[in-house]
C-alpha positions in Angstrom: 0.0 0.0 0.0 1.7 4.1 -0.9 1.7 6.7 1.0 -0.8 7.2 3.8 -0.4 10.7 5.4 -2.1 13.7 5.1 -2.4 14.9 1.5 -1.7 11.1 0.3 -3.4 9.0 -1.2 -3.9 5.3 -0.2 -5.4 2.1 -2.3 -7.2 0.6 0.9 -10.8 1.3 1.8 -11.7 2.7 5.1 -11.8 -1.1 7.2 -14.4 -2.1 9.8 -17.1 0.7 9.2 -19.9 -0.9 8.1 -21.8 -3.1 10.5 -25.3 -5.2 9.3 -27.6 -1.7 9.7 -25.1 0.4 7.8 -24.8 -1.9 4.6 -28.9 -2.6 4.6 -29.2 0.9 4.7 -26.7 1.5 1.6 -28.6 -1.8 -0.2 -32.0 -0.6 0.6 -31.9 3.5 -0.6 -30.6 2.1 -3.6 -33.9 -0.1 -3.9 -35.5 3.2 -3.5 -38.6 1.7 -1.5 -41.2 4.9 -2.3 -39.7 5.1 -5.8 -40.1 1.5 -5.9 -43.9 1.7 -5.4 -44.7 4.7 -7.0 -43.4 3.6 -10.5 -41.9 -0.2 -10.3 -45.2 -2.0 -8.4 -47.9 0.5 -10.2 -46.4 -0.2 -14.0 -46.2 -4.1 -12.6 -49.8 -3.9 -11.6 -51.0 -2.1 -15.0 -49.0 -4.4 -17.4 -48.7 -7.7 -15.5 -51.6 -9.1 -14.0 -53.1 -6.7 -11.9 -54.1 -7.9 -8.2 -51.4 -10.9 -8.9 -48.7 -8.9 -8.5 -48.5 -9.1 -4.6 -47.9 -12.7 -5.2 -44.9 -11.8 -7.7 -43.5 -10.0 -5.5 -43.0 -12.8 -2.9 -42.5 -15.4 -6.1 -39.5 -13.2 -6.8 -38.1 -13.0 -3.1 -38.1 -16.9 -2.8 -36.0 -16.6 -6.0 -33.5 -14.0 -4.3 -33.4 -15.9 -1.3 -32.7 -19.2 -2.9 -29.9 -17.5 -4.9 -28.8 -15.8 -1.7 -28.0 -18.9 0.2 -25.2 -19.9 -2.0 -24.5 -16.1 -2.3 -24.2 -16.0 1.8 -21.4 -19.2 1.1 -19.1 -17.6 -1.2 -19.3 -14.0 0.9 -17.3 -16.2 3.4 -15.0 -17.4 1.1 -14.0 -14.2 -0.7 -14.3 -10.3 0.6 -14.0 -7.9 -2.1 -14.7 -4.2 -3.1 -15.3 -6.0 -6.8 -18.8 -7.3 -5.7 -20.1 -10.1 -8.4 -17.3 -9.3 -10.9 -14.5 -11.3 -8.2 -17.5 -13.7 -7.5 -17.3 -14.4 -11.4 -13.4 -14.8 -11.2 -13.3 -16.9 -8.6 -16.2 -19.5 -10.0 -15.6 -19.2 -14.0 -11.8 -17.5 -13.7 -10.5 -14.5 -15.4 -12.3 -14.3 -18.7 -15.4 -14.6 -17.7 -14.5 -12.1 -14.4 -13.3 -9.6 -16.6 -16.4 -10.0 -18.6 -18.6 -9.5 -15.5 -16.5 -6.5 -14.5 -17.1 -5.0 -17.9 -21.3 -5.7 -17.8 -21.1 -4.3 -13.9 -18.9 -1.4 -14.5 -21.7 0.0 -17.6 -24.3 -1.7 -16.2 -24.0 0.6 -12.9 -22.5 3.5 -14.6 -25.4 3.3 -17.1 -28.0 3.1 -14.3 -26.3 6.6 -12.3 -27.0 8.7 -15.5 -30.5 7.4 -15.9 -31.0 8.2 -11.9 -29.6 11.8 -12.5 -31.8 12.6 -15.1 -34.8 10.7 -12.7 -33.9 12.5 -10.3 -33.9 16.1 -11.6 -37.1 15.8 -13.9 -39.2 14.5 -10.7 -37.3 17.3 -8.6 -38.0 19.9 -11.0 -41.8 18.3 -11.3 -42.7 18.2 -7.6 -40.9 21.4 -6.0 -42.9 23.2 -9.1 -46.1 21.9 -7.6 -45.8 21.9 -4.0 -43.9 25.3 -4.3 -44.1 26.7 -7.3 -40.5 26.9 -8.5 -39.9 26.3 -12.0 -36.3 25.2 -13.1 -35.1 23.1 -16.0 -34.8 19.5 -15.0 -31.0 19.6 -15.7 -30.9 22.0 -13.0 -31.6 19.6 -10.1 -29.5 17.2 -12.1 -26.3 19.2 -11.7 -27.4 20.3 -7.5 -28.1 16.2 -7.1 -24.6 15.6 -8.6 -22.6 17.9 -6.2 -24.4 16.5 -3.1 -23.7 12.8 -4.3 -19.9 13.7 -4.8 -19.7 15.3 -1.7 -21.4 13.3 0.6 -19.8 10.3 -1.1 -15.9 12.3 -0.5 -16.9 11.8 3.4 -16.8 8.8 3.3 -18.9 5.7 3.3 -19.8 5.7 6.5 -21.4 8.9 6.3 -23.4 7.7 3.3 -25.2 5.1 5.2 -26.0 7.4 8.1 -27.7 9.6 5.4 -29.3 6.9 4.2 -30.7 5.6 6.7 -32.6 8.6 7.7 -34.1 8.5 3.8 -35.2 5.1 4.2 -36.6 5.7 7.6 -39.0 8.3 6.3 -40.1 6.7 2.7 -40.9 3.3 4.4 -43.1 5.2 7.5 -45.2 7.3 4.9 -45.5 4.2 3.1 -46.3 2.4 5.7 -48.8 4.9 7.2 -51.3 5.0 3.9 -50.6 0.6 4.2 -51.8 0.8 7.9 -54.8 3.5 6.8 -56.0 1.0 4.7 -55.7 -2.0 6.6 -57.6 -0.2 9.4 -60.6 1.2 7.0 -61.1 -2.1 4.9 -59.0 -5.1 5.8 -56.8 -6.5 3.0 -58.7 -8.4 0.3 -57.1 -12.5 -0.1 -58.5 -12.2 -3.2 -55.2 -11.2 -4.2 -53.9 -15.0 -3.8 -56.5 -16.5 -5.6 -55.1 -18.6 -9.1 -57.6 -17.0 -11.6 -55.7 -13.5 -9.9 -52.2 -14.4 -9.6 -51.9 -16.4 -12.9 -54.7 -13.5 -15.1 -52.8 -11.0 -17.7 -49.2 -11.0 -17.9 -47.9 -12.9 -14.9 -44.4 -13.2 -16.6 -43.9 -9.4 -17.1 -45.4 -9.3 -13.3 -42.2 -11.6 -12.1 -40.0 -9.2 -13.9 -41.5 -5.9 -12.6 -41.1 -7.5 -8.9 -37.4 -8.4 -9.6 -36.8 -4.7 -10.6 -37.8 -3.9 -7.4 -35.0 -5.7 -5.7 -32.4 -4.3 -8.1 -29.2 -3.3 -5.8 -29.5 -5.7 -3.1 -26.5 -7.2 -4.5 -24.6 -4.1 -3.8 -24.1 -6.0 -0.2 -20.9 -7.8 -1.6 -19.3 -4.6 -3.1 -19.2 -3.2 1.1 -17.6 -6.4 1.9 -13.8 -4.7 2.6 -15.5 -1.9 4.8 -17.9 -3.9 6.9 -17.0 -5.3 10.3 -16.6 -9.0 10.7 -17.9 -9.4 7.1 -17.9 -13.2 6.9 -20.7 -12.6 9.2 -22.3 -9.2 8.3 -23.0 -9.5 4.5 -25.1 -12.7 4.7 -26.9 -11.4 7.2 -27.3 -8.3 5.6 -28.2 -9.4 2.3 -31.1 -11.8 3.7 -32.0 -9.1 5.9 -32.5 -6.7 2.6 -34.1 -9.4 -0.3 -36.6 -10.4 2.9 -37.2 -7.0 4.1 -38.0 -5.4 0.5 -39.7 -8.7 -0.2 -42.3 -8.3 2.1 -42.3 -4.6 2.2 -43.1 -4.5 -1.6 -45.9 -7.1 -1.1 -47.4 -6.1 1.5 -47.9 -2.2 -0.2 -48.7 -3.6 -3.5 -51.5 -5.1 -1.4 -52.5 -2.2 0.2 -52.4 -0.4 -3.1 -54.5 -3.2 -5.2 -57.1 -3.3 -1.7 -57.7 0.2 -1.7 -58.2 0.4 -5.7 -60.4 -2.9 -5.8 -58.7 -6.4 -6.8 -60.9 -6.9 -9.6 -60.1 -3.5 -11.3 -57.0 -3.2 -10.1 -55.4 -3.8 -13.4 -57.4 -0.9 -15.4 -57.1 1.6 -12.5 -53.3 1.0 -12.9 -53.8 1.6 -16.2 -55.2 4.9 -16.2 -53.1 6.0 -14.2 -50.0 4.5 -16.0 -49.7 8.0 -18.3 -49.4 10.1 -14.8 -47.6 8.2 -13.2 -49.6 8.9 -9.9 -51.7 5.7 -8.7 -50.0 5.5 -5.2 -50.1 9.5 -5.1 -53.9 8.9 -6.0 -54.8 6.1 -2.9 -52.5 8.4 -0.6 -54.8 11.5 -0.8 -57.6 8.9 -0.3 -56.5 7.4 2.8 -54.0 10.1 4.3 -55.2 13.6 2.6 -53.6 16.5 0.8 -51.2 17.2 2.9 -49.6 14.1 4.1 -49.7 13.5 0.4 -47.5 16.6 -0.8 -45.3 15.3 2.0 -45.2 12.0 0.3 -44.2 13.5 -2.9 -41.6 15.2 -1.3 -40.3 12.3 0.0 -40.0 10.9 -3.4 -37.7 13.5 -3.8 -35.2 12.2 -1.1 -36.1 9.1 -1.8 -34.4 9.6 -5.8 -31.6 11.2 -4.4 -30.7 8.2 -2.1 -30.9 6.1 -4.9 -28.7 8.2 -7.3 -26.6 8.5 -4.0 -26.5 4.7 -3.0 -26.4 3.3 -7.2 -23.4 5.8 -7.4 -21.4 4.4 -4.1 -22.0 0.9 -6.0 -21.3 1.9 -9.5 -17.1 3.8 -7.9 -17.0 0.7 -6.6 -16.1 -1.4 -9.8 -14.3 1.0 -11.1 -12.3 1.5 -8.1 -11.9 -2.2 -8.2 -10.8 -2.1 -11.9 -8.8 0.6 -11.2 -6.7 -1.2 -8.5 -5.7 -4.3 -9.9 -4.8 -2.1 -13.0 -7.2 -3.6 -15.9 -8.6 0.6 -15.7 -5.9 3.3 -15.1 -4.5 3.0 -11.5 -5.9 6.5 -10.5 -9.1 4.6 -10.0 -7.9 2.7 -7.4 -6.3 5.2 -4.6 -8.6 6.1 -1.9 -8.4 9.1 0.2 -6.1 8.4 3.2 -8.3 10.6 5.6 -11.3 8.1 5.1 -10.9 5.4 2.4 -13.2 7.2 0.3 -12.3 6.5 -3.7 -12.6 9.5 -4.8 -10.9 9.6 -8.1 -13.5 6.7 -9.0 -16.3 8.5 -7.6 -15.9 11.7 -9.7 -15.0 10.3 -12.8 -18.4 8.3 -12.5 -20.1 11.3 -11.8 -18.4 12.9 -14.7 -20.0 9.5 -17.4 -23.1 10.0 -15.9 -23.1 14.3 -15.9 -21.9 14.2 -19.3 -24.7 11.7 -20.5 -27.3 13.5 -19.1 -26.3 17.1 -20.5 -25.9 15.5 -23.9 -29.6 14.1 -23.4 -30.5 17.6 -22.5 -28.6 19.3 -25.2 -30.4 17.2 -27.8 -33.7 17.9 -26.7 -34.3 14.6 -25.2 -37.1 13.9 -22.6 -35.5 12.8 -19.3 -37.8 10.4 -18.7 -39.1 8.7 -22.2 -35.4 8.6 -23.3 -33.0 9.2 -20.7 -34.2 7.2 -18.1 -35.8 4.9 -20.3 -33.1 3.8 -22.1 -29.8 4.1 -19.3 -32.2 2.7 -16.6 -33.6 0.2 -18.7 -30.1 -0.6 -20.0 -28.9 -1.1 -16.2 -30.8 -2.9 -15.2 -30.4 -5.6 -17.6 -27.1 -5.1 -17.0 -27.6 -5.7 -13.6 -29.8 -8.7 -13.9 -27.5 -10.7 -16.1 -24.4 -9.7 -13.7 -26.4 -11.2 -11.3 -27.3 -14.7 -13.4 -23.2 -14.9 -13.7 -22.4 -14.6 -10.0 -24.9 -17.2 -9.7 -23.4 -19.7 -12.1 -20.3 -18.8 -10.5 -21.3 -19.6 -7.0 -22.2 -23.0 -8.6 -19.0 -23.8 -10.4 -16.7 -22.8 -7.6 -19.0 -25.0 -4.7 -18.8 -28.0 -7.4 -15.0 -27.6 -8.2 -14.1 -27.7 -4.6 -16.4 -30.5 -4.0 -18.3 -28.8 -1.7 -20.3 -31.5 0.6 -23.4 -29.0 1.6 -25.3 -29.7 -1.4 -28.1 -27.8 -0.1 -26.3 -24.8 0.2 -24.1 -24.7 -2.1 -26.4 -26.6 -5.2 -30.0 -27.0 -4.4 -30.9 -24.0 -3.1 -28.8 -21.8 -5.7 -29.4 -23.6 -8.4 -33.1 -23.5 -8.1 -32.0 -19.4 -7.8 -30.3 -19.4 -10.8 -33.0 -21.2 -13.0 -35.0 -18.3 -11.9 -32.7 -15.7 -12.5 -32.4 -16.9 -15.9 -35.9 -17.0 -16.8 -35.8 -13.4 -15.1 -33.0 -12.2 -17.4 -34.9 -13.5 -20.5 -38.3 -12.3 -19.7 -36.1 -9.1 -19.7 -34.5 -9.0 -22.8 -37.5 -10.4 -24.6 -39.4 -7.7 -22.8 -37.4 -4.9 -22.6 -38.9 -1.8 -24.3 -41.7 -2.5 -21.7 -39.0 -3.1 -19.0 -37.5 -0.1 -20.1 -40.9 1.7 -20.5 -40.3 3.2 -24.1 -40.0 1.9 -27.5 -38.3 5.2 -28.9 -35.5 5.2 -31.0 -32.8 3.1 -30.2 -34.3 1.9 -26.9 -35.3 -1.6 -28.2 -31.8 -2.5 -29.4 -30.4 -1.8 -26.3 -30.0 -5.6 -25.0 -27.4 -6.4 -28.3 -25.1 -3.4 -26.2 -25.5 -6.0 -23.4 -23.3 -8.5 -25.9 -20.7 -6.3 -27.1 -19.6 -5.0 -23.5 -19.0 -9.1 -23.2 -17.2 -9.3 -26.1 -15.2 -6.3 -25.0 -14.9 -8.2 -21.6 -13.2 -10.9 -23.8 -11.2 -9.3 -26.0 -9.8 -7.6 -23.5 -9.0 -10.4 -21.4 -7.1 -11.3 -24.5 -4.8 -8.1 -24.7 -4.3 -8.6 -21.0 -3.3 -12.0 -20.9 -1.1 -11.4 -24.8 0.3 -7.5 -23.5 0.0 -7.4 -19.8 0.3 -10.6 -18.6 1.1 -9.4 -14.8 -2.3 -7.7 -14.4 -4.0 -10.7 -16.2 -2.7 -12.9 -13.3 -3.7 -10.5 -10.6 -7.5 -10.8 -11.1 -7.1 -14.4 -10.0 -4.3 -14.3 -7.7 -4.6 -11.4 -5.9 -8.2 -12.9 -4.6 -6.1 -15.3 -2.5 -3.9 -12.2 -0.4 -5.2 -10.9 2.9 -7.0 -7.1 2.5 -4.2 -5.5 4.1 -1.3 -6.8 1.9 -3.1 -6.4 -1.2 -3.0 -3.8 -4.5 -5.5 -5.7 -6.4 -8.9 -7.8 -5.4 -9.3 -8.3 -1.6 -10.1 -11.5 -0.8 -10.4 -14.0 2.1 -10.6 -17.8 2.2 -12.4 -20.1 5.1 
């Protein structure tokens, strides 16, 4: 490791930060619960199968679960700031890592500029209506992106105590409008009936629901700054897939009682052009102003997204940066707090840029910025996902692994799920993605040239640079503290 005093950089990440409440905190602002519901679970409802998508929602948790017990197994075996993409080295070796790192690094990069165009246009849309100030969305764009840099220079600690606060207050608002109902009408069980669960498109229904749970793998990527973290990231990431898991469900149920189960599917879809069904059963059940308090908690709730996604996305390139497959500037930390901030603003710089040129254009920031960098991510993110999986499978079986519940059934039966997931996507993805403009339904065949970038340049690496080919394999096998490249630990 260099240099370590003041004014010097260092390559390590701030250690033993993070307990179990700090990384579900990071993991769930990224979910974005209130964003979740007001746009994932209300398009789910209006093009999946209406009432049935309660019972996708806890469909797709026993599918993250599953895949999480193997998940839990390797987070004991290796620790590492590179998240899936050193899960992918250590199962299916360097290649196929570097291929991973490739789909994570645009994946989550892709996802930040979607988020900072999200993220000013509903700014700009709800301070206009709850106070009347009027300012081009780019605007909020560019104030979100300062805040995100320097909250994120602090440190990561200081992230997740920002967090925290944001989830705290979008899951009680939420949770007051579920109670309101529950209290005025019961829920209806209607909702688990097979005519309701398996009506419309149930398929796109499972998809919507996995959306919801997109960044819960971001536990992994925390692993070198948590405390103990053989022990804190399993228990974190069950702790997130069950908590948004039921949290989702258990709304969506609210949301499809309070609108009626049998019409649940055409309200949703009346509303689907506004974008306000959840805003609609809120001034129902809680009134005007506990309503305009809601939409201003959509507000925060955006910005921890953009916040938490952007933590995730420096962290593969930090990652990359380190073991030198990106430039080494990447990979050095600030001394003061292990914060990577070279990573961190040149990610805010691909996602700043990508936004003003959106804006430039005279794109929409929702129809085609969001739509298509969003939609893009989380594709990404999906199939990064379906690779750690088949990684967590290949690595269990090479080492002959006796626990074959743990380390095959149960994450096998995740990954046959996470496959049908990612192709539901792909097949599905201008609805996924929520536009069919322009390029937008071509999008997936970027999803195979990143891995045949991933490839070829595993190729120069291993032909040119044959040193920093090795390291993404052998470096997983150093303790954290002796370490330029991936951090990893063995059991």
């Amino acid at each position: 490791m260099s240099g370590s005093g003041p004014g010097q950089d260092s390559t390590s990440l701030a250690k033993n930060v993070l307990g179990v409440p700090g990384i579900v905190f990071l993991v769930l602002a990224a979910v974005a619960p209130l964003t979740g519901m007001v746009v994932v679970a209300a398009i789910g409802i209006a093009v999946g199968n209406g009432g049935g998508m309660v019972a996708a929602f806890l469909l797709a948790t026993v599918v993250l679960l599953l895949f999480a017990v193997g998940y839990a197994q390797m987070s004991k075996v290796l620790t590492s700031a590179g998240g899936f993409y050193a899960f992918v080295v250590k199962g299916l070796g360097r290649t196929m890592g570097l291929v991973a790192g490739f789909v994570a690094m645009l994946g989550y990069n892709c996802f930040v500029a979607g988020a900072i165009g999200t993220s000013g246009f509903f700014t700009g849309a709800v301070l206009e209506d709850v106070f009347g100030l009027d300012l081009d969305w780019i605007v909020w764009s560019a104030v979100s992106v300062v805040l995100v840099f320097l909250l994120s220079r602090r440190g990561i600690d200081v992230s997740a105590k920002v967090l925290g606060v944001s989830l705290v207050l979008e899951v009680s608002i939420l949770l007051i409008m579920d109670f309101g109902v529950l209290f005025r009408h019961g829920f209806s069980f209607d909702v688990f009936d097979p005519s309701v669960m398996l009506q419309g498109a149930s398929g796109l229904a499972l998809l919507f629901a996995a959306n919801a749970f997109i960044g819960f793998e971001a536990t992994a990527l925390f692993g070198e700054e948590a405390k103990n973290p053989k022990r804190t990231i399993p228990r974190a990431t069950y702790i997130a897939i069950g908590f948004i898991g039921v949290f989702a469900a258990f709304t969506t149920w609210a949301v499809v009682t309070a609108i009626g189960v049998a019409q649940a599917q055409d309200v949703a879809t009346a509303h689907l052009s506004t974008g306000d069904l959840v805003f609609s059963v809120s001034q129902d059940y809680l009134g005007d102003a506990l309503t305009k308090v809601m939409m201003l908690l959509l507000v925060v709730s955006l910005f921890a997204a953009l916040l938490a996604l952007h933590n995730s996305a420096t962290r593969y390139l930090y990652a990359l940066g380190r073991v030198g497959v990106l430039p080494r500037l990447l990979g050095r930390t600030r001394a003061r707090n292990g914060a990577p901030q070279h990573a961190a603003l040149a990610q805010l710089v691909f996602g700043s840029v990508v936004a003003l040129l959106f804006r430039l254009t005279g794109l929409d920031p929702v129809a085609d910025l969001t739509a298509s960098m969003t939609g893009f991510g989380t594709l990404g993110i999906l199939a990064l996902q379906l690779l750690a999986a088949l990684a967590i499978l290949v690595h269990f079986r090479r080492t002959r692994d006796p626990r074959l519940t743990r380390t095959l059934l149960a994450p096998g039966l995740g990954a046959v799920g996470l496959g049908l997931i990612v192709t539901l996507a792909i097949i599905n993805f201008p609805t996924l993605a929520g536009s069919s403009n322009g390029l937008v339904p071509q999008l997936p065949w970027l999803l195979l040239i990143v891995a045949l970038a991933g490839l070829l340049a595993a190729a120069w690496l291993r032909k040119r640079r044959p040193a920093v080919y090795q390291a993404l394999d052998t470096d997983l096998e150093r303790e954290p503290a002796a370490t330029l490249g991936m951090v990893g630990e063995t059991s």
